[in-house]
C-alpha positions as CSV (number, residue, x, y, z in Angstrom):
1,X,43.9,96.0,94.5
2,X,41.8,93.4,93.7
3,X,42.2,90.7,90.8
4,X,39.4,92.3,88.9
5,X,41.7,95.0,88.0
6,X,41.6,95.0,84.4
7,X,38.1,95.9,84.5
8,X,38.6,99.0,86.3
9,X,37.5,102.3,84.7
10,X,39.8,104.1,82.7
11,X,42.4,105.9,84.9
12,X,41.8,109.6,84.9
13,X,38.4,109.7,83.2
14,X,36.5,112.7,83.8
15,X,34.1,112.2,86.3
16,X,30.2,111.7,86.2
17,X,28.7,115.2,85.9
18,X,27.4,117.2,88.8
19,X,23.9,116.6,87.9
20,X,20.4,117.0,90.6
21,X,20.3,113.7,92.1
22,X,23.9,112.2,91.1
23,X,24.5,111.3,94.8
24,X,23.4,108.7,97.0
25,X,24.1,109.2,100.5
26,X,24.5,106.6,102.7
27,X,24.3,106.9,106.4
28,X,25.5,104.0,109.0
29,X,23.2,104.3,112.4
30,X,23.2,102.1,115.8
31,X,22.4,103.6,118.3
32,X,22.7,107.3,116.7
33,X,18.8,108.7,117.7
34,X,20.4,112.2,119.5
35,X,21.8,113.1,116.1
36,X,20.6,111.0,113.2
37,X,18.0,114.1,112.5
38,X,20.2,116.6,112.2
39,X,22.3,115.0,109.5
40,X,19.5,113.6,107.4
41,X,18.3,117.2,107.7
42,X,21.5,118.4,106.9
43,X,21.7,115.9,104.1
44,X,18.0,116.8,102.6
45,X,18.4,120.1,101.7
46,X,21.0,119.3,98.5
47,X,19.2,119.0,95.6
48,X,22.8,116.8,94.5
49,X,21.5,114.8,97.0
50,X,19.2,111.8,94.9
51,X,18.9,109.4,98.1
52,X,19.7,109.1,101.7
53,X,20.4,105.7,103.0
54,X,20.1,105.1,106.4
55,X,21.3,101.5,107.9
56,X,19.9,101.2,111.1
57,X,22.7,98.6,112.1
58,X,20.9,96.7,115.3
59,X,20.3,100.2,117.3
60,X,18.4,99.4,120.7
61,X,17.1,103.1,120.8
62,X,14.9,105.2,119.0
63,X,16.9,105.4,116.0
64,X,14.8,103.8,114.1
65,X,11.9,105.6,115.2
66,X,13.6,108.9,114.5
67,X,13.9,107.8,110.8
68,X,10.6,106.6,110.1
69,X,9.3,109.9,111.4
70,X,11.1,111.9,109.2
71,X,9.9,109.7,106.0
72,X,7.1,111.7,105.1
73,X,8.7,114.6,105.3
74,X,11.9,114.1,103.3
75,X,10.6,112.2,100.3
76,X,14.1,110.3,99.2
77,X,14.8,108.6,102.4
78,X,14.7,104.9,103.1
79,X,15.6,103.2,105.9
80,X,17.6,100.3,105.3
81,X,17.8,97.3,107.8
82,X,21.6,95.9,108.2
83,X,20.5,92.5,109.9
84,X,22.9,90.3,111.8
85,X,26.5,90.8,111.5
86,X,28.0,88.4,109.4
87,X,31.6,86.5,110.6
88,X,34.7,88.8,109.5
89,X,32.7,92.1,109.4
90,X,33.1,95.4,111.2
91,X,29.5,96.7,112.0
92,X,29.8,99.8,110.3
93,X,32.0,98.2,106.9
94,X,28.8,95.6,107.1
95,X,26.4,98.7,106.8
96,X,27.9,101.1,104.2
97,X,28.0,97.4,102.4
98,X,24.0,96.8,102.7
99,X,23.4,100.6,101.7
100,X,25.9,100.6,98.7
101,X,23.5,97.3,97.2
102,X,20.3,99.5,97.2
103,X,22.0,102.6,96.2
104,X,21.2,103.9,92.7
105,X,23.0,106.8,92.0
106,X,26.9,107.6,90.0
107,X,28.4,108.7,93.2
108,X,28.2,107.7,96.6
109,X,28.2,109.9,99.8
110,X,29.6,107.8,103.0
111,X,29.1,109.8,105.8
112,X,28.6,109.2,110.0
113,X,25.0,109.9,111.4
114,X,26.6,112.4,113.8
115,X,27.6,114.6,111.0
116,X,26.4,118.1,110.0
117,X,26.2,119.2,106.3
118,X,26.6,122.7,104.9
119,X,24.2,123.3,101.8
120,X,27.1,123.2,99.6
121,X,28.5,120.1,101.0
122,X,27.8,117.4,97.7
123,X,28.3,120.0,95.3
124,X,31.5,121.3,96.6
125,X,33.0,117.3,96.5
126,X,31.3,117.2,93.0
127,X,33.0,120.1,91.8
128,X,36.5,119.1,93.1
129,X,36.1,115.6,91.5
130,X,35.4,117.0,88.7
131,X,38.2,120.0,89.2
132,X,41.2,117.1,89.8
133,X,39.6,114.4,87.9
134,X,39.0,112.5,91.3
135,X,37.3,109.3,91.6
136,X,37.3,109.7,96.0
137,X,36.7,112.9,97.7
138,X,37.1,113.3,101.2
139,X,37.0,115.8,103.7
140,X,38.2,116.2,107.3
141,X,35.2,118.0,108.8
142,X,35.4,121.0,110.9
143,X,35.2,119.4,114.8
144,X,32.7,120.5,117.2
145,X,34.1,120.1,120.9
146,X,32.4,121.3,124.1
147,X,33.9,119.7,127.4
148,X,37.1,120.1,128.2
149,X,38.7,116.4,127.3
150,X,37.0,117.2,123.8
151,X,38.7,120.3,123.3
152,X,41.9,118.7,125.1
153,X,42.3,115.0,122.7
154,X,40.4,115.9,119.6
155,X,42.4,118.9,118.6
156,X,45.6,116.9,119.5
157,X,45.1,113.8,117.5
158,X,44.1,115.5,114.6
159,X,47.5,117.8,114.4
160,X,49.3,114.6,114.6
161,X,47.0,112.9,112.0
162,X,48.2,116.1,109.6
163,X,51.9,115.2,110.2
164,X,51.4,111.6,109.2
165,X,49.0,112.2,106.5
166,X,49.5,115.4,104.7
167,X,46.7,116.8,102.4
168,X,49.8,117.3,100.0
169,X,51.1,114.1,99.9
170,X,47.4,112.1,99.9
171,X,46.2,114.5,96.6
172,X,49.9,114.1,94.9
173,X,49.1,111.1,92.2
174,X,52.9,110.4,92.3
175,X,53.0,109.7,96.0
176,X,51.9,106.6,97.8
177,X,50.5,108.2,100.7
178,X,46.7,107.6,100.8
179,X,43.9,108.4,103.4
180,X,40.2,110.0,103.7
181,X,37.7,110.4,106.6
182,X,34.8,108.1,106.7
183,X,32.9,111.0,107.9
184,X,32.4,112.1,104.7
185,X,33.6,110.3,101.9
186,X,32.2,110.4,98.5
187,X,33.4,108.6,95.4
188,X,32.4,107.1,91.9
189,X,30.3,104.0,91.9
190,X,32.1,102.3,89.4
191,X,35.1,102.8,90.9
192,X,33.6,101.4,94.3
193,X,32.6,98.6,92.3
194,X,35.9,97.5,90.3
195,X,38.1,97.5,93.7
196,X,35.7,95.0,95.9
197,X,34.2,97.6,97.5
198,X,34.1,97.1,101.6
199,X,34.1,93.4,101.0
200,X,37.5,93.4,100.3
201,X,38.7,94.6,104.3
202,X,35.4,93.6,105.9
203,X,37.0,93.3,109.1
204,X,39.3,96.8,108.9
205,X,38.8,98.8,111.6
206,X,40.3,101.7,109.4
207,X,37.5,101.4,106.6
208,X,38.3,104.8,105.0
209,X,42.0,104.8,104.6
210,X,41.4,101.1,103.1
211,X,39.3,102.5,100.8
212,X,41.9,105.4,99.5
213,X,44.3,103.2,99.4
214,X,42.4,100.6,97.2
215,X,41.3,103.8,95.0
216,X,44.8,104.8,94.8
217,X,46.6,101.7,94.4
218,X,44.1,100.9,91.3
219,X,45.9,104.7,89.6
220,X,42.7,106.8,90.1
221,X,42.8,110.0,91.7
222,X,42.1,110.6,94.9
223,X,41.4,114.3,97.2
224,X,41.1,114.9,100.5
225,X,41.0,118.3,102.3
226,X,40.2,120.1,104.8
227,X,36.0,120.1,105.3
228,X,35.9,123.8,107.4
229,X,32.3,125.4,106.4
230,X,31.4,122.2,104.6
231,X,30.8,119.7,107.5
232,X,31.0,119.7,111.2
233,X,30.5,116.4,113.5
234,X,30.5,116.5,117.0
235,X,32.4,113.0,117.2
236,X,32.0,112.2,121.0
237,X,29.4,112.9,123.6
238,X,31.2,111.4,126.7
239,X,34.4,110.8,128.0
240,X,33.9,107.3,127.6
241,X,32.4,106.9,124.2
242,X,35.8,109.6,123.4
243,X,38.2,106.7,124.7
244,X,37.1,103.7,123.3
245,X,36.2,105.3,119.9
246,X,40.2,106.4,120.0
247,X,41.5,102.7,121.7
248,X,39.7,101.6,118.5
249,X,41.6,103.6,115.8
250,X,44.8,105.7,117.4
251,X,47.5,102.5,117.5
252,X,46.5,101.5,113.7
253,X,46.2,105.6,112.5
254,X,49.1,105.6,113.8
255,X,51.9,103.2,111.7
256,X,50.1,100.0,113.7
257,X,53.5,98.8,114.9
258,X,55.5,98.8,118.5
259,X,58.0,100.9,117.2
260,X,55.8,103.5,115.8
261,X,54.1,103.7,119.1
262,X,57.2,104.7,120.7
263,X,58.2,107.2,118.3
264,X,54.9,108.9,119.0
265,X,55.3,108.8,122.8
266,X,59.1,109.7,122.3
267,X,58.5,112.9,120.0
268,X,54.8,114.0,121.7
269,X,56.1,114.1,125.3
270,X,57.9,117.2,126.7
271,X,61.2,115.3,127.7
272,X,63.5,117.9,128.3
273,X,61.4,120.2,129.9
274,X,59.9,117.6,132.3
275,X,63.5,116.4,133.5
276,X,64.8,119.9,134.0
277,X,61.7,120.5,136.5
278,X,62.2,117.6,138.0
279,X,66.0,118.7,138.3
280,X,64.6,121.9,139.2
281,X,63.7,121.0,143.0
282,X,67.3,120.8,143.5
283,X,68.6,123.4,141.2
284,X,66.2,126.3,141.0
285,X,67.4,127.7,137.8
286,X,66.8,124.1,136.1
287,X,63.1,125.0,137.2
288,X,62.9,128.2,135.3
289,X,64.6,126.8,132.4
290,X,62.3,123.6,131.9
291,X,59.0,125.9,132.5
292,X,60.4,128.2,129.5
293,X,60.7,125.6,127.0
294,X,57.7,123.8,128.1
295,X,56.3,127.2,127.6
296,X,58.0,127.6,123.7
297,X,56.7,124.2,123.3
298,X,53.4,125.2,124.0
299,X,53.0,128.2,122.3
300,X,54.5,126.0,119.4
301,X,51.4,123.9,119.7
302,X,48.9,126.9,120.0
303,X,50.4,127.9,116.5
304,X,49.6,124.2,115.0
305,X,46.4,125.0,116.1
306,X,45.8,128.1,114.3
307,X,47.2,126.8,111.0
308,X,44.8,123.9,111.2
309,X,41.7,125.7,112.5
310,X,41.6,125.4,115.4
311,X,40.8,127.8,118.5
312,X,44.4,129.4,119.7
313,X,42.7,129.3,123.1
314,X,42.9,125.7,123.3
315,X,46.9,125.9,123.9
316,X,46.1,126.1,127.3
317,X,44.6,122.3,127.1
318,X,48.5,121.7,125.8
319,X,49.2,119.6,129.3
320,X,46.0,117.4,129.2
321,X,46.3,116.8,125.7
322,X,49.7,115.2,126.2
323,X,49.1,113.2,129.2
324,X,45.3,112.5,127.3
325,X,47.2,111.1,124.3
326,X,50.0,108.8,125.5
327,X,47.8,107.0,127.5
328,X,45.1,106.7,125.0
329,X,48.1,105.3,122.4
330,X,49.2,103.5,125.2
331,X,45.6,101.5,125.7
332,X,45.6,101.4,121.9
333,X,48.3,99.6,121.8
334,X,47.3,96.8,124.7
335,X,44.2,96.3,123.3
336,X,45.4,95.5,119.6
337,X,48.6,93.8,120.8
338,X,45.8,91.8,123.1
339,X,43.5,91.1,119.6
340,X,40.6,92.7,120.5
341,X,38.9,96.1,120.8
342,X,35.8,97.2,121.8
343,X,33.1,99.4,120.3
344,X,28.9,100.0,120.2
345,X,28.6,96.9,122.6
346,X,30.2,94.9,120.3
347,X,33.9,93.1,120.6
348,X,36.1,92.4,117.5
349,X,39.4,90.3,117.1
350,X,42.3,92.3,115.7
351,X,45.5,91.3,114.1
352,X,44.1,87.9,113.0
353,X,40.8,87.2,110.6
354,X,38.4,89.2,112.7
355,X,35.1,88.6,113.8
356,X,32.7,90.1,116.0
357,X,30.3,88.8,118.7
């Protein structure tokens, strides 16, 4: 919260109508040209939609290209130009930053260039700000995975993001619990304005659960749900791009402490039924037992899946997952204990004023 808090808007005013054209949409880009046409696409066809921002942040492909092609057929985009990457800023906090200055509309769509929108996508946040008197809106999108460490991590992760940050607890004004998906993330202008914006955690790593929390913390509203039907995003495209985009986030998501790390390793590995196999080469009934419960313990997991929609069939990626995840936590946690993390070709410091080169 910042010091201009007694010019925030009034807590719990109803929200800016729904109108044609409330929403500007603002769309960081480096390097983004296999998938930035899809989502202006996606993004064109809502007639909530009054603008789409694109912030080509320093892209050394044809993403820049890709956009000025599509100008004259989708009459309210502009390309926006994020320049050099000022001292203390993260690129893509630095982006949404430049785009949010030249926006012009009540409410403002943040959302990644590898993201898909339904039809109904604006209209749907709109409605459910104006529904829970929200100021932030935020949905988890629905994830599109193809090769097998996709199907594997992603799915993973994201049950264990639900235990830490339940949609219950986030959308409960009386709790503290805060957090939203930078993959889409719409909220009022105002309110963007009166908290500082992305100025105030230029170097976060974890732009969008900054922002909740700043909403939150200032007593507005805040929503987040699950985005199934209203936006997809395929979120990696290698195994490499996969690892480093998750040795970016996983150690601060999280709890961003030694101890917290531990407890995740501690209560995602199958202990017991590991040691009894082990114990099993010995004692052949150990075996049996320890390939039962890592059996229950699987099926357990197949049934997270379902309730959080995703494929059954991926229990059989229960074993990969695992082993996927530690060691991904595990590097998440060098490289922040270390001070600095990688990502796009660029290198930022961590754990101290950060700053990229």
């Amino acid at each position: 919260m910042t010091n201009d808090a007694h010019r925030l808007p009034p807590i719990g005013a109803a929200a800016p109508a729904a109108a044609s054209g409330s929403v500007t949409a603002i769309v960081p880009a480096r390097n983004e040209e296999a998938v930035i046409a899809a989502c202006i696409a996606s993004l064109a066809s809502q007639p909530e939609i009054g603008e789409i921002l694109v912030v080509d942040d320093q892209s050394t492909d044809g993403t820049a290209s890709v956009v000025k092609n599509l100008m004259g057929r989708v009459p309210n985009l502009r390309p926006l130009e994020a320049g050099g990457l000022p001292d203390g800023w993260v690129g893509k906090n630095h982006a949404l930053w430049v785009g949010v200055q030249q926006a012009k509309c009540a409410w403002l769509l943040f959302t990644d260039a590898d993201a898909e929108h339904e039809r109904n996508s604006a209209s749907r946040a709109l409605q459910i700000a104006q529904e829970h008197k929200a100021a932030l809106v935020s949905f988890s999108p629905e994830q599109i995975t193809e090769t097998w460490y996709e199907k594997a991590l992603i799915p993973y992760i994201y049950l264990r993001l639900a235990k830490r940050f339940s949609y219950e607890k986030v959308n409960d004004p009386n709790s503290p619990a805060a957090a939203a998906n930078g993959q889409f993330l719409m909220m009022r202008r105002d309110v963007y304005d009166a908290i500082g914006g992305h100025s105030t955690f230029a170097g976060e790593v974890l732009e969008d659960v900054a922002l909740a929390m700043r909403v939150k913390a200032a007593g507005h509203r805040i929503w987040f749900g699950s985005g199934k039907g209203i936006v997809c995003v395929r979120m990696y495209r290698s195994f490499q791009a996969m690892w480093q985009g998750w040795k970016k986030n996983l150690y601060r998501l999280m709890g961003g402490t030694p101890w917290a790390v531990f407890r995740e390793m501690e209560s995602s590995l199958p202990w017991i039924p590991l040691l009894l196999m082990v114990a099993g080469m010995k004692y052949p009934f150990l075996l049996f037992l320890g390939v039962l419960l890592l059996i229950a313990r699987q099926t357990s997991y197949g049934l997270d899946l379902a309730r959080n929609h995703f494929p059954f069939s991926f229990i059989f990626y229960y074993v990969p997952a695992v082993a996927l995840y530690v060691a991904v936590l595990w590097a998440s946690y060098r490289g922040h204990v270390k001070g600095r993390i990688q990502w796009k070709g660029r290198e930022y410091s961590v754990g101290a004023p950060q700053s990229a080169r």
